[in-house]
C-alpha positions in Angstrom: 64.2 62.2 181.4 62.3 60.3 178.8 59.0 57.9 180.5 60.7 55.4 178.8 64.2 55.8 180.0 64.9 53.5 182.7 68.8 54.0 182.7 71.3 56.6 184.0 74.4 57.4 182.2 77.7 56.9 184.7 81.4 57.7 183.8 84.3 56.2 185.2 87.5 57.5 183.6 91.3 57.9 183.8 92.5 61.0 182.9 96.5 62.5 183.1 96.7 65.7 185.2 96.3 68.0 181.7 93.1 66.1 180.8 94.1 63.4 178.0 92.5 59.8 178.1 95.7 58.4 176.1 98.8 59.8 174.3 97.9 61.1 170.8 98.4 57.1 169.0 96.4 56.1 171.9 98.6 54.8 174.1 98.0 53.8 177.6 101.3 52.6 179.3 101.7 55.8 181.2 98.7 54.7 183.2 98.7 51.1 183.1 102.6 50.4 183.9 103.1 53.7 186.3 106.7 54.1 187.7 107.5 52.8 190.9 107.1 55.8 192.9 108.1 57.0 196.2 107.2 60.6 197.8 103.0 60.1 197.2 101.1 61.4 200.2 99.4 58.7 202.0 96.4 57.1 200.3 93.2 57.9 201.4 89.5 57.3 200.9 86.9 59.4 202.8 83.2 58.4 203.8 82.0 60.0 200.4 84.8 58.3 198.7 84.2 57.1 194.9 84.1 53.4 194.3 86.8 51.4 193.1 86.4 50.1 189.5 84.7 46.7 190.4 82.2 48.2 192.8 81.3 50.8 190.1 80.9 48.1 187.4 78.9 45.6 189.9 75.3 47.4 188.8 76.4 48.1 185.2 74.1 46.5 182.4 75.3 48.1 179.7 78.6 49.8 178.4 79.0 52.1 175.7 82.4 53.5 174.2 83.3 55.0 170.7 85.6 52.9 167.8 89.1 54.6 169.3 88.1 53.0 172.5 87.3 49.6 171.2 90.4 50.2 168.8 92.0 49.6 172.2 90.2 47.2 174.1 90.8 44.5 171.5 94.7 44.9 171.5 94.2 43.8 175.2 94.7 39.9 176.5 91.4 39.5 177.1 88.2 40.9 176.3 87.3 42.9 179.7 83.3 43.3 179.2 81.9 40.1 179.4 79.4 41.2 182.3 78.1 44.0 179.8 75.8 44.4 177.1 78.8 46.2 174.8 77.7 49.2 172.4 80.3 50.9 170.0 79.3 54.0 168.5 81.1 54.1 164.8 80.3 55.0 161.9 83.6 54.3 160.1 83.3 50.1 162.0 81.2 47.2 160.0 78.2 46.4 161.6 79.1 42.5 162.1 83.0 43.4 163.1 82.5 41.9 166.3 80.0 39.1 168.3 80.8 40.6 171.3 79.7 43.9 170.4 76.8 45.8 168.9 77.8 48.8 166.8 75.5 51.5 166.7 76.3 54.7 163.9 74.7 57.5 166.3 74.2 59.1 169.3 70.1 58.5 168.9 70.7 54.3 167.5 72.5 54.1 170.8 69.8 55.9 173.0 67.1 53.7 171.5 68.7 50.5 171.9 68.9 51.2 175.6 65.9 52.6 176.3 64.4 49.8 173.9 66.7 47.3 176.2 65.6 48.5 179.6 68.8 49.5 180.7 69.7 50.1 184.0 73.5 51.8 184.8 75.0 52.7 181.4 78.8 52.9 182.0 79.9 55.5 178.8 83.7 55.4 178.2 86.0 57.0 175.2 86.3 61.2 175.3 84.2 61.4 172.2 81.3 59.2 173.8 81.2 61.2 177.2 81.5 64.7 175.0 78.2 63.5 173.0 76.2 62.1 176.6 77.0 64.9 178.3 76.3 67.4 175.4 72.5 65.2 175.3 72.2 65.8 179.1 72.6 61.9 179.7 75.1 61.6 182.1 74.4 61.6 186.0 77.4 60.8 187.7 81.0 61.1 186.8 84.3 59.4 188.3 87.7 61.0 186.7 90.6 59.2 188.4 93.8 61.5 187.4 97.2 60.0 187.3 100.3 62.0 188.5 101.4 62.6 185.3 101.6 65.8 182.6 101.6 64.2 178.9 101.4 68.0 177.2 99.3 66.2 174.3 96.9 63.8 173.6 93.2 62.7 173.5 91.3 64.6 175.5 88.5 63.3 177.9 86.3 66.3 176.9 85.7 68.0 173.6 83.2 71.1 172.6 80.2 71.5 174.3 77.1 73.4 173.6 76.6 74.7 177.2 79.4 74.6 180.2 77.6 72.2 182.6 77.8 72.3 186.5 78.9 69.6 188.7 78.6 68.9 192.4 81.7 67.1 194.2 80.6 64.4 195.9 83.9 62.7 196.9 88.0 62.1 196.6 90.2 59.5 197.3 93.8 59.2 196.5 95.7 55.9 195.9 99.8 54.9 197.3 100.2 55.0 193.8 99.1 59.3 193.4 95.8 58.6 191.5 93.1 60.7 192.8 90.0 59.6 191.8 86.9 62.4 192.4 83.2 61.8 192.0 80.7 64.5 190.8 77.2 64.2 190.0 75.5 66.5 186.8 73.3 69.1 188.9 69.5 69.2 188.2 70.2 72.7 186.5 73.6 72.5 184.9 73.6 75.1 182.2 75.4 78.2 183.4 
């Protein structure tokens, strides 16, 4: 860790059961409008069991996510990050696109600006962003929530990586609905 790094990097992710973050135009009904199911084993959330969406967010300062990601976000209702500091990493996106944002065009502008803005929990979202934190070594924790569901193409949460990197479980919980969301933390020594 850097002396002046003061933040950890945290994921909190849905993913379908073959690993995509969205259908290749980036769609996301599949996972925000799930069918009406029947048949799902009981929910259930053990001692160890990762935290729902708003307890993860609750110590989040700043949020950073990639240009498909804020692509996205911005078709929604309403803007869902007011509580964050929000980073997009582009390099294709104008600087001034957005007030609510701050666009940064690499993995080091982003790194700075947090460690420059005494960050705290950095929640990273977008399958590109988690690739390049990870890759850096700048991601502690991960929560991957998978939906019952096998989309056979898409965008994936992960791309290449220089180095496989180890993981230690820390928890599961399932949902009525048949997400299962599982924690893992980035071991100390996570190259293979």
């Amino acid at each position: 860790m850097n002396a002046r790094r003061t933040w950890t990097g945290s994921v909190f992710i849905a993913t379908s059961v073959d690993g995509y973050i969205a259908l290749p135009d980036g769609d996301l009904d599949w996972l925000t409008d799930p069918p009406p199911e029947t048949g799902h084993a009981p929910a259930h959330r053990g001692q160890d069991a990762p935290a729902g969406y708003d307890d993860f967010t609750a110590g989040v300062t700043h949020l950073v996510m990639g240009r498909g990601t804020y692509d996205k976000v911005i078709t929604f209702d309403q803007w869902p990050y007011e509580r964050f500091r929000t980073v997009v990493l582009s390099t294709t996106l104008d600087l001034d696109a957005d007030e609510r944002i701050t666009v940064v065009t690499s993995l080091e502008q982003a790194v700075t600006l947090l460690d420059d803005e005494q960050a705290a929990k950095v929640y990273l979202d977008g399958g590109q962003v988690v690739t390049a934190f990870l890759a850096a070594e700048l991601i502690e924790e991960l929560t991957i929530s998978r939906a019952p569901v096998i989309l056979g193409a898409g965008l994936p949460l992960f791309h290449a990586l220089p180095h496989p990197v180890r993981l230690a479980h820390l928890g599961t919980s399932t949902t009525e609905t048949g997400m299962t969301s599982t924690r893992y933390r980035v071991t100390a020594n996570s190259h293979i």
